[in-house]
N, C-alpha and C positions, 0 to 999 in steps of 0.2 A: 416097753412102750409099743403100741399098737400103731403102725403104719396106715395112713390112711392110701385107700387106692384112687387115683384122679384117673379119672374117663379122658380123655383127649376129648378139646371142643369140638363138638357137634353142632354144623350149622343145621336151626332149627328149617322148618318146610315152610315157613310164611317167610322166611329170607332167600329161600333156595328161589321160590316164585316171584318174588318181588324183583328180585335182581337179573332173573330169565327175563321178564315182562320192558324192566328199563333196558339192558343188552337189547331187543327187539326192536324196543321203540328205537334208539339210539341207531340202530343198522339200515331201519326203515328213514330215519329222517336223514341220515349219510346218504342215502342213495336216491332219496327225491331231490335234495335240494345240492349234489354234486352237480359242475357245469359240465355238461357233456361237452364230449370231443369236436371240434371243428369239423373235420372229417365226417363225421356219422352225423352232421346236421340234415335235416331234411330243408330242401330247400327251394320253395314254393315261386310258382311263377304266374301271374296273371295274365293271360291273353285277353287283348280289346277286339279282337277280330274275330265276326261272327261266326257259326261254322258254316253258315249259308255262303256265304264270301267266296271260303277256302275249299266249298264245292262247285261254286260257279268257276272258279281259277283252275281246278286240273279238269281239266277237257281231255275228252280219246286222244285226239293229236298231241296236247302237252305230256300226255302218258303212255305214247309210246314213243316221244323223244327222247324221252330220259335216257340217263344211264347208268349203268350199274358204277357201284362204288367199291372199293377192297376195305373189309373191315379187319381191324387189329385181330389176329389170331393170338389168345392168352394161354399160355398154356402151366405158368407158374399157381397155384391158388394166395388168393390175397392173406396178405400176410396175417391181417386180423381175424377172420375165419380157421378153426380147428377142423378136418378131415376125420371123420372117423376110421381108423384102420382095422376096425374088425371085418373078419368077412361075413359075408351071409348068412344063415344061421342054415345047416342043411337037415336041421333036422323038423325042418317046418314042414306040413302034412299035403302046404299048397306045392312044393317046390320038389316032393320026391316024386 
């Protein structure tokens, strides 16, 4: 009796593309329509106050009354930003 030999199924190229095509769609409409983070909202302000206003108000004497203030010195990087840790590249032709 003659054995027949069976191929293992081969996905055909009109299934390979059809199913790349919906995976895409699928990753694109995940990532328009996920709620972004609270955090990372931008978050818009409208000022009623003209800018003519706010240059008739600081005068020479209001500006040089002022006083300086101390700002937060940060020195940790936020924890959602990645660092790059490669170094420079030295073999660039600007930097020998």
């Amino acid at each position: 009796m003659i054995q027949r030999q069976t191929k293992p199924f081969q996905f055909p190229w009109l299934g390979t593309i059809l199913l790349s095509v919906l995976v895409g769609v699928l990753l694109v409409a995940l990532r328009r329509f996920a709620k972004p983070d609270s955090s990372d909202a931008v978050i818009r302000h409208s000022v009623d106050t003209r800018s003519d206003d706010a240059f008739k108000y600081w005068t020479a004497e209001k500006m040089r009354n002022t006083k300086n203030t101390t700002m937060p010195h940060l020195t940790a990087p936020d924890r959602g930003k990645k660092r790059s840790r490669r170094s420079p590249h030295t073999s660039d032709p600007e930097h020998s």
